[in-house]
Residue, then its C-alpha position, 0 to 999 in steps of 0.5 A: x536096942x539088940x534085939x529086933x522082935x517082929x511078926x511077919x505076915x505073909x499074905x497071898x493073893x486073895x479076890x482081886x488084891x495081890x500078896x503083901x509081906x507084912x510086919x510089925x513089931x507087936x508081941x508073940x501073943x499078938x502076932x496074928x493077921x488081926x493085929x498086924x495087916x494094917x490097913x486091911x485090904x478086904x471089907x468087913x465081911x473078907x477079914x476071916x477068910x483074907x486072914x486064913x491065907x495069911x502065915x504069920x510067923x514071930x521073928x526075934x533076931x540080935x541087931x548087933x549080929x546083923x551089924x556084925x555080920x553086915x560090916x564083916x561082909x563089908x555091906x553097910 
């Protein structure tokens, strides 16, 4: 497989939970907080608001570029 397709959530902290980078590979439409912090740390009633502080960004990158890379920077 060459391409790596991932949402990245980064959540700061929130009440008493502290910042967690998340990721998962889901499609575009679905890179949200909902669908990708899992398990979420906050109750039922914190979901939204926890989720308004989270910046989700789509990543698609080539794996073979990355081994390219890795291997001409002689990281294995």
């Amino acid at each position: 497989n060459s391409e790596d397709v991932r949402c990245k959530c980064i959540c700061p902290p929130y009440k008493d939970h502290s910042g967690h980078i998340y990721n998962k590979n889901v499609s575009q439409k679905d890179c949200d907080c909902l669908h990708v912090v899992e398990p979420m740390p906050v109750p039922g009633p914190d979901v939204e608001a926890y989720c308004l502080r989270c910046e989700c960004k789509y990543e698609e990158r080539s794996s073979v570029t990355i081994k390219v890379n890795q291997c001409n920077s002689g990281i294995y």
